[in-house]
C-alpha positions in Angstrom: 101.8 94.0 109.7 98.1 95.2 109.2 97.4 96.2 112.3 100.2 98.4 112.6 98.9 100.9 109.7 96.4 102.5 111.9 96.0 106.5 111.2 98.5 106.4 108.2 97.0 109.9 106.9 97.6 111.1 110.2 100.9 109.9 110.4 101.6 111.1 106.8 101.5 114.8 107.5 103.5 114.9 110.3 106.8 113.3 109.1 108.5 110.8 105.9 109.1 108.4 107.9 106.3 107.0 109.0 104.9 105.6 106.1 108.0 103.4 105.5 108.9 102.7 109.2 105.1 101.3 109.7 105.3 99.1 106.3 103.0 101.3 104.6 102.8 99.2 101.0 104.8 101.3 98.7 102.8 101.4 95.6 100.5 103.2 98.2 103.3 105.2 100.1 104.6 107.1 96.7 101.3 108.3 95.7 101.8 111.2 98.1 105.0 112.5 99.4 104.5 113.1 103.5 105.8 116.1 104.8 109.4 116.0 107.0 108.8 115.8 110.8 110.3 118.8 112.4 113.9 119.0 112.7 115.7 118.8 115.9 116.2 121.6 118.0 119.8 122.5 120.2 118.1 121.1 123.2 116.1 118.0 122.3 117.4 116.5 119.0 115.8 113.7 119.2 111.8 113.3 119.6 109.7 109.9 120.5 106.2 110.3 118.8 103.8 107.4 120.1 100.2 106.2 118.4 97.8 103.7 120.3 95.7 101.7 117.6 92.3 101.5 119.6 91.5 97.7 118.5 94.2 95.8 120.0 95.1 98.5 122.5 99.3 98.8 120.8 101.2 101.2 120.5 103.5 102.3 117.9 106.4 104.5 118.8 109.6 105.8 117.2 112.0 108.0 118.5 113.7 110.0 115.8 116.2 112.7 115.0 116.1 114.8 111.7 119.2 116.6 110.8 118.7 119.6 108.2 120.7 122.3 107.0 120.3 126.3 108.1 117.5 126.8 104.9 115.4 123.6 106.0 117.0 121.0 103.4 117.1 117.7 104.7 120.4 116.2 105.3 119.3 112.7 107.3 117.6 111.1 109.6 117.7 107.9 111.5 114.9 106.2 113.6 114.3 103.7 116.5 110.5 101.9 115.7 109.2 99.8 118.2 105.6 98.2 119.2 104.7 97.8 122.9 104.9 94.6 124.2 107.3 93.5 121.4 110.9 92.1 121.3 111.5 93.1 117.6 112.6 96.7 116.8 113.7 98.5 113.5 115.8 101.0 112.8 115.4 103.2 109.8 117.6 105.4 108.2 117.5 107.8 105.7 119.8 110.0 103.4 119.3 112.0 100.7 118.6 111.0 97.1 121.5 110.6 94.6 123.4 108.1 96.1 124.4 104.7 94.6 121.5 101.9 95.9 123.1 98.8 95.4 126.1 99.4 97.8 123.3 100.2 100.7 123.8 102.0 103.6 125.7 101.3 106.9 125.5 102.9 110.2 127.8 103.0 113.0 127.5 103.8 116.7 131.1 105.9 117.7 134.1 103.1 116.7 131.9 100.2 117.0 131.0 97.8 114.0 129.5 98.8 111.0 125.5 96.9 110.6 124.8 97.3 106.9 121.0 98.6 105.5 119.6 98.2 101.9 118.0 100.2 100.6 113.9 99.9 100.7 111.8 102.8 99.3 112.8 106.5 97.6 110.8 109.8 97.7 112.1 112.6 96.1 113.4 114.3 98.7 114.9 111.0 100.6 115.8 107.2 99.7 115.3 104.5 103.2 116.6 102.1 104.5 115.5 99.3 107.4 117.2 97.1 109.9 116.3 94.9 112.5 117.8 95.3 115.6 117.5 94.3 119.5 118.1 95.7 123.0 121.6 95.4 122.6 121.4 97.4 119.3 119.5 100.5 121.5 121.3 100.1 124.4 124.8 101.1 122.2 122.5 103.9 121.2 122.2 105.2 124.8 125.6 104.8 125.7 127.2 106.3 122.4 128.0 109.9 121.5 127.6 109.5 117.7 125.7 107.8 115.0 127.2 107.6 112.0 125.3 106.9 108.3 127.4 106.4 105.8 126.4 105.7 102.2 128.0 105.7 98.8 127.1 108.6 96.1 127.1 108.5 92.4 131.4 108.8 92.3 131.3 105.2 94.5 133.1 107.3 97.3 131.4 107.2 101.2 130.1 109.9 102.3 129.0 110.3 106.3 125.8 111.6 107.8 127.0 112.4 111.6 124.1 112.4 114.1 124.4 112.9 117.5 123.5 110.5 120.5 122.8 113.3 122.8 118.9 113.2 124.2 118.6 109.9 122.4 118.0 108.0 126.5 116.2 110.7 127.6 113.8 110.5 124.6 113.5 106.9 124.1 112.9 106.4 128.0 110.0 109.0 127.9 106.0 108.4 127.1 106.6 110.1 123.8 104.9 113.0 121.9 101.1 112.5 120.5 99.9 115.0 117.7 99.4 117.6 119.7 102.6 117.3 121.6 104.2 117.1 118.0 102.3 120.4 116.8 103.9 122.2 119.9 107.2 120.7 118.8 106.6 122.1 115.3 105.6 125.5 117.1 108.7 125.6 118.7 110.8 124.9 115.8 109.3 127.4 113.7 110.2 130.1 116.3 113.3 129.4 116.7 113.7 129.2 112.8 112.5 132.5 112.7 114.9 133.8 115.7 117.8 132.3 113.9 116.9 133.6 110.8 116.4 137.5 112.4 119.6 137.0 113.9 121.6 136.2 111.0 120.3 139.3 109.0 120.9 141.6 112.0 124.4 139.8 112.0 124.9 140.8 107.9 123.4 144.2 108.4 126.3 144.9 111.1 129.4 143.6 109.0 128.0 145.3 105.9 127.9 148.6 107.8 131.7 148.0 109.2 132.5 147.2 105.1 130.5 150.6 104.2 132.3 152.5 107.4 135.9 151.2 105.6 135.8 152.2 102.3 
């Protein structure tokens, strides 16, 4: 697994992650909490980001969807990491903190079966999990209209993490994002942020002038 932790600080700033989905030791990995990747936008909700190691010429690649809330907190994600020329894929999953470890995690594609994930590492702002999985595994991915994460919180009751299965083809079949590609992404999101954001003050400037136009 050494040679697949090639420009880890690199990889660190751009999204959580990485660090677990390359096998970043963990000792290692909590020293410094890596900043989110950016979240998905209506369009694209999934992204691929790729990384050629330039000693053995592989490449790593995951394809990834974060789902946040309206203010930026993060709500989950889940990941497809792969290395070229490879049979063996992972998937990674992640939900927020709070909820009970031992159960683990499951995740389901639309009403198929349930594949079960333990958890592997926590940062403050998300706990992980991994699982190994084949074609077969992404292929359901491609075909499916929903993911579904499911995890147990501190009242032992499920609670589900719905992501969607739109884009995921279009963005696993594709070359992939490299930094810079990913800094346009970020970019993007940030204006749209902000055009959501101007929006929903213009939108409570209006209703608070009908409620001043009432009384």
């Amino acid at each position: 697994m050494a040679n697949l932790q090639f420009n880890i600080s690199r990889w660190q700033r751009l999204l959580p992650v990485v660090v677990f989905a390359i096998g970043a030791p963990i000792g290692a990995a909590a020293q410094e909490e890596p900043q989110r990747l950016p979240g998905p936008t209506p369009d694209a909700p999934w992204a691929k980001i790729c990384n050629k190691n330039p000693s053995d010429g592989k490449e790593l690649c995951l394809t990834i969807q974060e789902v946040t809330a309206d203010n930026g907190q993060f709500i989950a994600s889940a990941t497809v990491r792969e290395v070229t020329g490879e049979d063996k894929k992972s998937f990674v999953v992640a939900v927020p903190p709070g909820m009970l470890l031992q159960p683990g995690m499951r995740a389901q594609i639309d009403n198929g079966k349930q594949y079960e994930l333990s958890y592997g590492v926590c940062f403050p702002n998300a706990c992980y999990g991994e699982l190994e999985v084949d074609s077969d595994f992404v292929n359901s991915m491609k075909k499916g209209g929903q993911l579904i994460i499911i995890a147990m919180n501190a009242q032992a009751k499920p609670v589900s993490f719905p992501l969607t299965l739109t884009g995921f083809t279009k963005a696993y079949d594709s070359e992939g994002l490299n930094p810079a590609g990913l800094a346009q992404r970020q970019e993007d999101l940030t204006k749209a942020l902000q055009d959501r954001a101007a929006k929903a003050r213009e939108k409570l400037k209006e209703q608070q002038a009908k409620e001043g136009a009432a009384q």
